[in-house]
C-alpha positions in Angstrom: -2.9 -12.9 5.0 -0.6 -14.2 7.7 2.8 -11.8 7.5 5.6 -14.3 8.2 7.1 -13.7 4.9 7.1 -9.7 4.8 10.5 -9.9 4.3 11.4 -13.1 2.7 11.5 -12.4 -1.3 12.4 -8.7 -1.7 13.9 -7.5 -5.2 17.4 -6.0 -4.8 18.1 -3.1 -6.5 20.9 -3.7 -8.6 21.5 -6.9 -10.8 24.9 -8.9 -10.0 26.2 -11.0 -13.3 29.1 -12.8 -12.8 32.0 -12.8 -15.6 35.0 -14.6 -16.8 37.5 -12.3 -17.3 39.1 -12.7 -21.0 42.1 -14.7 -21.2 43.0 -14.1 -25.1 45.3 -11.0 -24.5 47.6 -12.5 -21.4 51.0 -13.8 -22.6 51.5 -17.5 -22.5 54.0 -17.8 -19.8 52.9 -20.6 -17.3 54.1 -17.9 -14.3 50.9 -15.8 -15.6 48.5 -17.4 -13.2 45.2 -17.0 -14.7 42.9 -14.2 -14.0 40.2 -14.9 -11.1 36.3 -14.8 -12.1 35.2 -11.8 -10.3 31.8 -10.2 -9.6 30.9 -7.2 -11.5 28.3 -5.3 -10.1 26.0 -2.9 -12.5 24.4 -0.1 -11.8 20.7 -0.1 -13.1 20.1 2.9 -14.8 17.7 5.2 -12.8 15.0 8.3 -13.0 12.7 10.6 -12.0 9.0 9.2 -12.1 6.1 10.9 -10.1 2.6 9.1 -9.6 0.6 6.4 -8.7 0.2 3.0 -9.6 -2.5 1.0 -8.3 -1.9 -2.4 -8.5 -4.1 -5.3 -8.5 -2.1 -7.4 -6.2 -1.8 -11.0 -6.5 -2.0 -13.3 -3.8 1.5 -15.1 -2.7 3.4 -11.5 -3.7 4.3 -9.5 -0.2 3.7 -5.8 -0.6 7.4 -5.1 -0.2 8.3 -7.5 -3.1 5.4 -5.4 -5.5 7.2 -2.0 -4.2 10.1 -3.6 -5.7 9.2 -5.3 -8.6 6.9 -1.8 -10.0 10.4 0.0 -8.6 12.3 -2.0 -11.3 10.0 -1.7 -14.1 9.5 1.7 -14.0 13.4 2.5 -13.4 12.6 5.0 -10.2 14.7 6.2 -8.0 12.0 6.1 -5.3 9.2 4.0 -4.2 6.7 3.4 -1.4 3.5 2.1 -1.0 0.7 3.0 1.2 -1.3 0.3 3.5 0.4 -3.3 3.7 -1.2 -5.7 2.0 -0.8 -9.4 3.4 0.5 -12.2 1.1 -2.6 -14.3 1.1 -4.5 -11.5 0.1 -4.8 -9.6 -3.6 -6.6 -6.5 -4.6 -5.9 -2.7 -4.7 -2.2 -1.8 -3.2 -1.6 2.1 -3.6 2.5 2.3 -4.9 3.9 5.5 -4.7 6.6 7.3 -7.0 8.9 9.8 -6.6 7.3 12.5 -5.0 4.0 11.1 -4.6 5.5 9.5 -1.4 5.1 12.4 -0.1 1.4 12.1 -0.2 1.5 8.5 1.6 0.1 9.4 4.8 -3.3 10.6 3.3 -4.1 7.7 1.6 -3.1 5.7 4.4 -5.3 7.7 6.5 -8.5 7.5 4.4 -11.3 4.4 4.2 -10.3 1.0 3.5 -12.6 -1.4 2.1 -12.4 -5.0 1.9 -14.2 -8.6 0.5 -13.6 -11.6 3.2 -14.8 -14.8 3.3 -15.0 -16.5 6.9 -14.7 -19.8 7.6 -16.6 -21.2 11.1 -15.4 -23.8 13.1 -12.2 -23.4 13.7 -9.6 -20.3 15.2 -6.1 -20.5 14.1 -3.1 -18.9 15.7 -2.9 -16.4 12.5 -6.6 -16.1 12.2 -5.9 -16.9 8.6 -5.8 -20.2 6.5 -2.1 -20.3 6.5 -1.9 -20.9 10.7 -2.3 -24.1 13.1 -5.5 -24.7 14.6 -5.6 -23.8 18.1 -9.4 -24.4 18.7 -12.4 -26.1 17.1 -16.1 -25.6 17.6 -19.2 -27.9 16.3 -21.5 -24.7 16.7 -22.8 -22.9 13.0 -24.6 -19.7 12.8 -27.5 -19.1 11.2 -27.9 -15.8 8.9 -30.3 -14.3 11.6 -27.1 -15.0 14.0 -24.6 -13.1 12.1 -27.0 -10.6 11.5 -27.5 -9.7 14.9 -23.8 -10.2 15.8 -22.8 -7.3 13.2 -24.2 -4.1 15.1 -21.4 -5.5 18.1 -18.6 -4.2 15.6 -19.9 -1.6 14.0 -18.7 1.7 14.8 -15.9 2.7 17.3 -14.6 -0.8 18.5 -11.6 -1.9 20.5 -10.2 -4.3 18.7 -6.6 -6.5 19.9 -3.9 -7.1 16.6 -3.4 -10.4 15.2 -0.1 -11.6 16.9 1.0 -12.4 13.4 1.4 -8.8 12.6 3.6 -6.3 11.8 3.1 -4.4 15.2 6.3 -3.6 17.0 6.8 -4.6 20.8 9.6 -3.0 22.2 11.2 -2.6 18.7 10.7 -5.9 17.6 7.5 -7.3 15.1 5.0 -8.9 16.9 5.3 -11.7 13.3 8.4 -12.8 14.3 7.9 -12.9 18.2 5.0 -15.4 17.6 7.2 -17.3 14.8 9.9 -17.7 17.3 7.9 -19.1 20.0 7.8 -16.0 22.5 4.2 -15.3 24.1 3.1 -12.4 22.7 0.3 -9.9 24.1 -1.1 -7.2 21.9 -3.1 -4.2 23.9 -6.5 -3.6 22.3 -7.2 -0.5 20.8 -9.8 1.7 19.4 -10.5 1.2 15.3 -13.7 2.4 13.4 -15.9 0.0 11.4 -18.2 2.3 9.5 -19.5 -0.9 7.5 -19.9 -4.5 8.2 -22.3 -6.5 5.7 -22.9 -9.9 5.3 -23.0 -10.9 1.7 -22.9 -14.2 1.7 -23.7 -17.7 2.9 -22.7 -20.1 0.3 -22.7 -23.1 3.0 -23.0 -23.5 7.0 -19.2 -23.6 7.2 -18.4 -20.1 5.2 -20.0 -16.6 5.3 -18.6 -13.4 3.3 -18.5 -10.2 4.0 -17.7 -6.3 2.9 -16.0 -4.6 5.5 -14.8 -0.3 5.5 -13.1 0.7 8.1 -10.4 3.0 9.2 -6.4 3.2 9.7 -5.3 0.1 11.8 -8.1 -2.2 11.5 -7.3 -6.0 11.0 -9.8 -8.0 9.2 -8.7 -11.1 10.2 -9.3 -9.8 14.0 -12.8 -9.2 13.0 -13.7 -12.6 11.6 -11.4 -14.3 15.0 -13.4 -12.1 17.4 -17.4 -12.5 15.4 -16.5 -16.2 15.6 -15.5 -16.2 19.6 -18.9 -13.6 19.8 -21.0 -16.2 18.2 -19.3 -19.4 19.6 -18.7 -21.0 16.6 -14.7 -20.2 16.3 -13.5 -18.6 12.6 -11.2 -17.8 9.9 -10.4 -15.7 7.6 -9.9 -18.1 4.4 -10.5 -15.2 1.2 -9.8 -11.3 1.3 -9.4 -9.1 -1.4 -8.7 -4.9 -1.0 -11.3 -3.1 -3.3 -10.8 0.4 -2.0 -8.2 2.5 -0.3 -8.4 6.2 0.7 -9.3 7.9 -3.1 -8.1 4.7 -5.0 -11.0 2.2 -6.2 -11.4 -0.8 -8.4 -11.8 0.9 -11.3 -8.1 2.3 -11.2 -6.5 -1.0 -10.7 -4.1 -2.5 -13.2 -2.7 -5.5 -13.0 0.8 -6.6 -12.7 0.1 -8.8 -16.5 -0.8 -4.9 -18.1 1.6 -3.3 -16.8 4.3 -5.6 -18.5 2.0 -5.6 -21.8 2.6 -1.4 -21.6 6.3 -1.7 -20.8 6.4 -4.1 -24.1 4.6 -1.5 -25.9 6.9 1.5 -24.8 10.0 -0.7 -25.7 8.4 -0.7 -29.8 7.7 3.0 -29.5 4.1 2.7 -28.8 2.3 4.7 -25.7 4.8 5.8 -22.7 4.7 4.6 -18.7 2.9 8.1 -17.3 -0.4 6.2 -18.8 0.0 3.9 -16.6 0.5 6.7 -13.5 -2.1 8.6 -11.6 -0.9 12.2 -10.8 1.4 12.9 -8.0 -2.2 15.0 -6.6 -4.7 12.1 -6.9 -4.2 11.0 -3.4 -5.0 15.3 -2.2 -8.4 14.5 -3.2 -9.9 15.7 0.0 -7.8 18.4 0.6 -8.7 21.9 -0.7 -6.8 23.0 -3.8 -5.5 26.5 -3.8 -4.1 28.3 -7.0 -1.7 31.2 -6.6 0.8 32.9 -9.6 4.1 32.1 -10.7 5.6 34.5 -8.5 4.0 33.2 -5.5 4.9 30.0 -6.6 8.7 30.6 -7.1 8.5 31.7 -3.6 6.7 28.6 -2.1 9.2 26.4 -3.8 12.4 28.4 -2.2 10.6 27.1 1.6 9.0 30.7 1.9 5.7 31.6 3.1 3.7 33.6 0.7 1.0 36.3 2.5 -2.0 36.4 0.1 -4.3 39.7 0.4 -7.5 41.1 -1.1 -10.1 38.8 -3.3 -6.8 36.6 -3.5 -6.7 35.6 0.4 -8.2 32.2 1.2 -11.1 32.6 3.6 -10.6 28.8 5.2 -7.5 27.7 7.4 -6.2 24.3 7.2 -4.1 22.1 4.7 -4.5 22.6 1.2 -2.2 22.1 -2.2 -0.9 24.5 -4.0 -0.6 24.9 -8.0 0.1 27.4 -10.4 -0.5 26.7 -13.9 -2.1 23.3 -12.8 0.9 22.3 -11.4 1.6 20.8 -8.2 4.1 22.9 -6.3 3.2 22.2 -2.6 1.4 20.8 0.3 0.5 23.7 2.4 -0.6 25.3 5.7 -2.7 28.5 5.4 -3.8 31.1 8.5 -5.1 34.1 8.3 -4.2 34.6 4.1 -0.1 33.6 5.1 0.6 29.8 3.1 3.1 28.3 5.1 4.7 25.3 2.7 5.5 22.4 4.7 6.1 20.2 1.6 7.2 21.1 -1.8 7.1 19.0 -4.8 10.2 19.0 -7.8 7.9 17.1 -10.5 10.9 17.3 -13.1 10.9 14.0 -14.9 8.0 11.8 -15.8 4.7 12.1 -14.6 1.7 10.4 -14.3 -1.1 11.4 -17.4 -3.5 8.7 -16.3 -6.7 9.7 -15.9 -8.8 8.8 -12.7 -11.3 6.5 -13.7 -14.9 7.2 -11.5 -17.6 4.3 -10.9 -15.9 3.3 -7.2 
């Protein structure tokens, strides 16, 4: 969960091989110096893919190093994902596509919820197993402690970042302040907790919780600051993701299916999109709005369309547009007139995946 290694094992884009350039057609004439080996660099072949993946995340694998490695096997040109998801932990990590990373900042902005198990008696520098112990307590709470600790961070809290995080301080991460020795302070600031539940208590030392909170909550600040609450110091040791904005367990795949599809695509069997959610999945919460091709034609040239009559929306706010039950754009509408802000070119391949309920 700590993020010192963000940036340490990223995928690059193209594949460098190294040849020997041929010798057989030079003539034999010892003033023909021979040719140097010289790097070839190949351009991976690239395309247009729309959608979502969301992948079951291992733990060890930086959330940068998935965009990359989904990036590759699916040959896009574009990739994204939405809501970091620190090495030490696994679970659901939302990866755009193509023109679904256009629709990043709603899933960022929706619920997150998480699995964490706590360890008590000791606080580490980045309230995660991976740090150094900088304090140590004897003290164990009892369930009716934690219990009666929990109502302290529910709701609208102020909570201070990890300093092992990803926050900027005068352009810089606050990760690799700390790494390099520098004091670092972090402001508290105001995060929602609209669940905190203790599951758990499989020994004095551990306790695990479910946690669903909003944008810019840290869960390793939650277990650091119940600990200090409680006087017993803590941990976070275990985390998994189970939920973020409309994506829930059920529409995980793993990283070990996804290369068992790609296997099957390369015999002729089944195609990539059924791996892909639809660019729209993450609009779930947004009205949808229909309108005609002509309309639509008009939205995707950046125009505003005025609708009138049993046509006119009634409601004001941000919807997406379709025609045909295609996604054409994301939309302000006032007073009947859509106003496009962002419109979508889904030319290439697109996600067909169902979305799985039960989450």
């Amino acid at each position: 969960m700590t993020s010192q290694n963000l940036t340490g094992d990223d995928l690059n884009d193209d594949d460098v091989i190294e040849n020997e350039a041929s010798e057989s057609d030079a003539p034999a004439q010892d003033s023909v110096p021979p040719r140097k080996a010289k790097h070839i660099q190949h351009k991976r072949e690239k395309r247009d893919v729309h959608g979502w993946i969301v992948l079951d995340k291992p733990i060890g694998m930086t959330s940068t190093h998935a965009v990359a490695v989904i990036k590759r096997m699916f040959k896009a040109r574009r990739a994204g994902h939405a809501g970091t998801l620190d090495p030490l932990a696994s679970g659901l990590l939302p990866l755009a596509l193509g023109e679904a990373t256009k629709t990043v900042p709603f899933v960022m902005d929706g619920r997150k919820r998480y699995r964490f198990t706590v360890r008590w008696g000791e606080e580490r520098d980045t309230d995660d197993a991976e740090g150094r112990v900088i304090g140590t307590s004897d003290a164990r709470p009892t369930v009716d402690t934690i219990n009666a600790c929990l109502p302290a961070f529910t709701g609208t809290i102020a909570q201070v970042p990890p300093k092992y995080s990803a926050i900027k301080i005068e352009g810089e991460r606050a990760y690799d302040l700390a790494r390099s020795g520098e004091e670092v302070v972090l402001e508290a600031r105001p995060v929602d907790i609209h669940g905190l539940t203790l599951v758990d208590v499989p020994d004095a030392d551990t306790a695990v919780f479910e946690a669903e909170c909003g944008k810019g909550t840290y869960v390793r600040a939650l277990a650091r600051d119940m600990g200090r609450q409680m006087g017993c110091l803590g941990h976070v040791t275990v985390l998994r993701r189970a939920m973020v904005g409309p994506f829930g367990e059920n529409d995980m795949i793993s990283l070990e299916q996804l290369e068992a599809l790609c296997h099957r695509v390369a015999a002729g069997e089944g195609s990539l999109a059924d791996a892909l959610l639809p660019v729209e999945t993450a609009l779930d919460d947004i009205p949808a709005l229909a309108v005609n091709q002509a309309d639509a034609a008009r939205l995707k040239r950046g125009q505003a369309v005025l609708l009138r009559g049993r046509d006119a929306p009634i409601f004001r706010g941000t919807v997406y547009v379709t025609t045909s039950g295609e996604l054409i754009a994301l939309a302000e509408v006032d007073r009947g007139e859509i106003i496009p802000k962002r419109v979508f070119n889904l030319a290439g391949l697109k996600g067909s995946a169902g979305k799985r309920q039960g989450h």
